[in-house]
C-alpha positions in Angstrom: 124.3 123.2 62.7 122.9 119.8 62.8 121.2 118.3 59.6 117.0 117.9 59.8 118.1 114.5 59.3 120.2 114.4 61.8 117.8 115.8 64.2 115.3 113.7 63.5 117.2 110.7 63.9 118.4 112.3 67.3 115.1 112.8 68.6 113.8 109.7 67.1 116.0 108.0 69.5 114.8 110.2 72.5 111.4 109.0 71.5 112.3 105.1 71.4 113.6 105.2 75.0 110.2 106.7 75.9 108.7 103.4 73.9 111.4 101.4 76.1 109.8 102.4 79.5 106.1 101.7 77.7 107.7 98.3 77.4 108.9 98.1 80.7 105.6 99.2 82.4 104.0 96.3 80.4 102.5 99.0 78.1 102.1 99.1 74.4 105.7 100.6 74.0 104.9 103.8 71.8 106.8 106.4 73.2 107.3 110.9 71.5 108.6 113.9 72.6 107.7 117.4 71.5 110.7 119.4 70.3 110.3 123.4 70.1 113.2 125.3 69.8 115.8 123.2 69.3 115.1 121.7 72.2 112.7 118.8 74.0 109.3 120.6 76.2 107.0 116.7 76.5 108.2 113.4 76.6 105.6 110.6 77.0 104.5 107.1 76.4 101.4 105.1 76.2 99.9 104.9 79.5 96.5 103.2 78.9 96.9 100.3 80.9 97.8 102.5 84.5 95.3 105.0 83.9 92.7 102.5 82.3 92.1 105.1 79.6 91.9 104.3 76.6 93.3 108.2 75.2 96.4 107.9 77.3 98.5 107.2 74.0 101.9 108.5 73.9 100.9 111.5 71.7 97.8 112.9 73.7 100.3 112.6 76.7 103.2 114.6 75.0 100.5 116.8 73.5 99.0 118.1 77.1 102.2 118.4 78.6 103.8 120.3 75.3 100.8 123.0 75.6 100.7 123.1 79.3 104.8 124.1 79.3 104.0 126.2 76.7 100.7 128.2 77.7 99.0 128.0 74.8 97.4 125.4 73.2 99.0 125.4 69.7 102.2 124.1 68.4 103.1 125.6 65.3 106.6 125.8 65.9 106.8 122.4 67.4 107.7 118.8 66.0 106.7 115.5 67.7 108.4 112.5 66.9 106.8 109.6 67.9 107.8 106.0 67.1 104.8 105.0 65.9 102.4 106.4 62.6 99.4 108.6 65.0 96.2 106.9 65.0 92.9 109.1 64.2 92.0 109.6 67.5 95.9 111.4 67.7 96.3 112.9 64.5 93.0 114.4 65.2 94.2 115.8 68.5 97.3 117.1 66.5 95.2 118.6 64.1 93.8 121.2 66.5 97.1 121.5 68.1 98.2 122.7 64.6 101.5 121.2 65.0 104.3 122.0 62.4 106.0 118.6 61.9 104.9 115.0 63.1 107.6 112.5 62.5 106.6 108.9 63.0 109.1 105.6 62.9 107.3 102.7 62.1 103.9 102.6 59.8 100.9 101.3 61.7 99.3 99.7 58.6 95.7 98.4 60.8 95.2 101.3 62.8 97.4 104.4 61.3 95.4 107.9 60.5 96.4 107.6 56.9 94.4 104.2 56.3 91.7 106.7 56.9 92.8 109.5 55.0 92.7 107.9 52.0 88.9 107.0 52.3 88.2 110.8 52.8 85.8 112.8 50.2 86.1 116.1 48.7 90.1 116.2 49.8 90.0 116.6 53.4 92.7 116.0 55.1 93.0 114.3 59.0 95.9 116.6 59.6 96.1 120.6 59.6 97.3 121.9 56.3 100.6 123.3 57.2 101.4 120.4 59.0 104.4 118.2 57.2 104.5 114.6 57.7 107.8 112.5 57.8 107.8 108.4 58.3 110.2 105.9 58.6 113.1 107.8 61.0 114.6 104.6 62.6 111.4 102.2 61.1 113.0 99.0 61.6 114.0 99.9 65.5 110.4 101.2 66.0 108.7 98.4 64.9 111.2 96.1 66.2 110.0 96.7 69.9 106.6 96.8 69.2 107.3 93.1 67.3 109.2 92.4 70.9 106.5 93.5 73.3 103.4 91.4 71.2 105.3 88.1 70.8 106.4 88.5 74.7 102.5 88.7 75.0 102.1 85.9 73.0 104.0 83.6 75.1 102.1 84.5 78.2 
Protein backbone atom coordinates (compact mmCIF):
# COMPACT_ATOMS: atom_id res chain seq x y z
CA UNK A 1 0.00 0.00 0.00
CA UNK A 2 1.08 3.29 -1.09
CA UNK A 3 2.23 6.01 1.51
CA UNK A 4 -0.35 9.20 2.16
CA UNK A 5 2.63 10.86 0.96
CA UNK A 6 2.92 9.14 -1.81
CA UNK A 7 -0.58 9.51 -2.70
CA UNK A 8 -0.81 12.87 -2.35
CA UNK A 9 2.12 13.53 -4.34
CA UNK A 10 0.39 11.15 -7.04
CA UNK A 11 -2.68 13.01 -7.14
CA UNK A 12 -1.08 16.25 -6.74
CA UNK A 13 0.32 15.63 -10.15
CA UNK A 14 -3.17 14.57 -11.62
CA UNK A 15 -4.25 17.86 -10.31
CA UNK A 16 -1.34 19.97 -12.06
CA UNK A 17 -2.15 18.52 -15.53
CA UNK A 18 -5.71 19.81 -14.83
CA UNK A 19 -3.81 23.39 -14.10
CA UNK A 20 -1.91 22.61 -17.43
CA UNK A 21 -5.11 22.57 -19.70
CA UNK A 22 -6.36 25.95 -17.44
CA UNK A 23 -3.07 27.21 -19.00
CA UNK A 24 -3.77 26.11 -22.25
CA UNK A 25 -7.31 27.40 -22.54
CA UNK A 26 -5.81 30.86 -21.46
CA UNK A 27 -7.36 30.32 -18.03
CA UNK A 28 -5.98 30.95 -14.65
CA UNK A 29 -4.26 27.41 -14.59
CA UNK A 30 -5.70 25.99 -11.15
CA UNK A 31 -6.57 22.70 -11.81
CA UNK A 32 -8.12 19.37 -8.58
CA UNK A 33 -9.49 16.30 -8.61
CA UNK A 34 -11.66 14.64 -6.05
CA UNK A 35 -10.25 11.25 -4.91
CA UNK A 36 -12.83 8.75 -2.94
CA UNK A 37 -11.85 5.40 -2.67
CA UNK A 38 -8.61 5.12 -3.75
CA UNK A 39 -9.54 6.31 -6.74
CA UNK A 40 -10.30 9.82 -8.84
CA UNK A 41 -14.60 10.68 -9.22
CA UNK A 42 -14.02 14.91 -10.56
CA UNK A 43 -11.26 16.40 -12.30
CA UNK A 44 -11.59 20.12 -13.09
CA UNK A 45 -9.94 23.39 -13.69
CA UNK A 46 -10.80 27.00 -13.62
CA UNK A 47 -13.13 27.81 -16.27
CA UNK A 48 -14.16 31.51 -15.55
CA UNK A 49 -13.11 33.01 -18.58
CA UNK A 50 -15.40 30.34 -21.06
CA UNK A 51 -18.34 30.41 -18.94
CA UNK A 52 -17.85 34.21 -17.89
CA UNK A 53 -18.56 33.17 -14.34
CA UNK A 54 -16.83 34.21 -11.92
CA UNK A 55 -17.60 30.66 -9.49
CA UNK A 56 -16.28 28.44 -12.17
CA UNK A 57 -12.97 27.89 -10.08
CA UNK A 58 -11.37 24.60 -10.31
CA UNK A 59 -12.81 23.44 -6.92
CA UNK A 60 -16.56 24.43 -7.33
CA UNK A 61 -16.13 22.48 -10.75
CA UNK A 62 -14.56 19.28 -9.12
CA UNK A 63 -17.03 19.84 -6.23
CA UNK A 64 -20.45 19.51 -8.50
CA UNK A 65 -19.16 16.88 -10.46
CA UNK A 66 -17.77 14.84 -7.23
CA UNK A 67 -21.41 15.00 -5.70
CA UNK A 68 -23.26 14.59 -8.86
CA UNK A 69 -21.11 10.99 -9.48
CA UNK A 70 -21.68 10.38 -6.15
CA UNK A 71 -25.52 11.23 -5.33
CA UNK A 72 -25.15 12.91 -2.44
CA UNK A 73 -23.97 16.09 -1.70
CA UNK A 74 -21.30 15.33 0.97
CA UNK A 75 -17.86 14.13 0.82
CA UNK A 76 -16.65 12.91 3.93
CA UNK A 77 -14.74 10.24 2.55
CA UNK A 78 -13.35 12.24 -0.16
CA UNK A 79 -9.99 14.31 -0.57
CA UNK A 80 -9.44 17.10 -3.18
CA UNK A 81 -6.24 18.12 -4.12
CA UNK A 82 -5.97 21.14 -5.81
CA UNK A 83 -2.91 23.09 -6.84
CA UNK A 84 -3.72 26.05 -5.40
CA UNK A 85 -4.69 27.17 -1.34
CA UNK A 86 -9.00 27.45 -1.81
CA UNK A 87 -10.14 30.85 -1.76
CA UNK A 88 -13.28 31.79 0.69
CA UNK A 89 -15.70 31.64 -1.85
CA UNK A 90 -14.28 27.57 -2.17
CA UNK A 91 -13.36 26.66 1.10
CA UNK A 92 -16.82 27.83 1.98
CA UNK A 93 -18.33 25.59 -0.73
CA UNK A 94 -16.06 22.77 0.84
CA UNK A 95 -17.29 23.55 4.09
CA UNK A 96 -20.83 22.34 3.34
CA UNK A 97 -19.59 19.62 1.28
CA UNK A 98 -17.97 18.50 4.51
CA UNK A 99 -15.02 17.12 2.71
CA UNK A 100 -12.45 14.93 4.68
CA UNK A 101 -9.14 16.19 3.31
CA UNK A 102 -8.26 19.28 1.04
CA UNK A 103 -4.72 19.26 -0.07
CA UNK A 104 -3.52 22.45 -1.74
CA UNK A 105 0.15 23.00 -3.60
CA UNK A 106 0.97 26.36 -3.64
CA UNK A 107 -0.12 29.06 -0.77
CA UNK A 108 -2.20 31.90 -2.30
CA UNK A 109 -0.91 34.52 0.20
CA UNK A 110 -3.61 37.66 -1.41
CA UNK A 111 -6.55 35.74 -1.83
CA UNK A 112 -6.22 32.27 0.25
CA UNK A 113 -9.30 31.27 2.83
CA UNK A 114 -6.75 31.27 5.58
CA UNK A 115 -5.78 35.13 5.21
CA UNK A 116 -9.33 35.20 6.42
CA UNK A 117 -9.38 32.70 8.94
CA UNK A 118 -7.17 34.29 11.00
CA UNK A 119 -9.31 37.46 11.25
CA UNK A 120 -12.26 35.30 12.53
CA UNK A 121 -13.75 35.90 16.25
CA UNK A 122 -14.81 33.60 18.79
CA UNK A 123 -12.67 30.58 16.93
CA UNK A 124 -14.68 29.92 13.95
CA UNK A 125 -13.34 28.25 11.57
CA UNK A 126 -13.96 28.70 7.38
CA UNK A 127 -13.59 24.96 7.02
CA UNK A 128 -15.83 22.05 8.66
CA UNK A 129 -14.29 20.68 11.70
CA UNK A 130 -13.34 17.29 10.73
CA UNK A 131 -11.89 18.47 7.78
CA UNK A 132 -7.75 18.14 7.71
CA UNK A 133 -5.80 20.54 5.80
CA UNK A 134 -2.46 19.66 4.05
CA UNK A 135 -0.29 22.50 1.96
CA UNK A 136 2.66 22.57 0.03
CA UNK A 137 2.41 18.83 -2.01
CA UNK A 138 4.56 19.85 -5.14
CA UNK A 139 4.55 23.92 -3.93
CA UNK A 140 7.23 24.96 -6.12
CA UNK A 141 5.58 23.20 -9.41
CA UNK A 142 2.22 24.70 -8.45
CA UNK A 143 3.20 27.98 -8.17
CA UNK A 144 5.63 27.67 -10.89
CA UNK A 145 2.78 27.61 -13.56
CA UNK A 146 0.78 30.12 -12.06
CA UNK A 147 4.32 32.40 -12.15
CA UNK A 148 4.29 31.13 -15.98
CA UNK A 149 0.79 31.97 -17.04
CA UNK A 150 0.91 35.87 -15.27
CA UNK A 151 4.24 36.84 -16.72
CA UNK A 152 3.02 35.31 -20.28
CA UNK A 153 0.08 37.87 -19.49
CA UNK A 154 2.44 40.36 -18.79
CA UNK A 155 4.06 40.35 -22.00
CA UNK A 156 0.94 40.70 -23.89
Amino acid sequence: MEQEEDLDTKYMRAALEQAMTSFDLDEIPVGAVVVSGGRIVARAYNYTEHLNDVTAHAEMQALTSATAGSGGKYLTDATLYVTLEPCLMCAGALAWSQIKRIVYGAKDPKKGYSVYQNSLENGMKILHPKTEVVGGILEEECADILRKFFAKKRLV
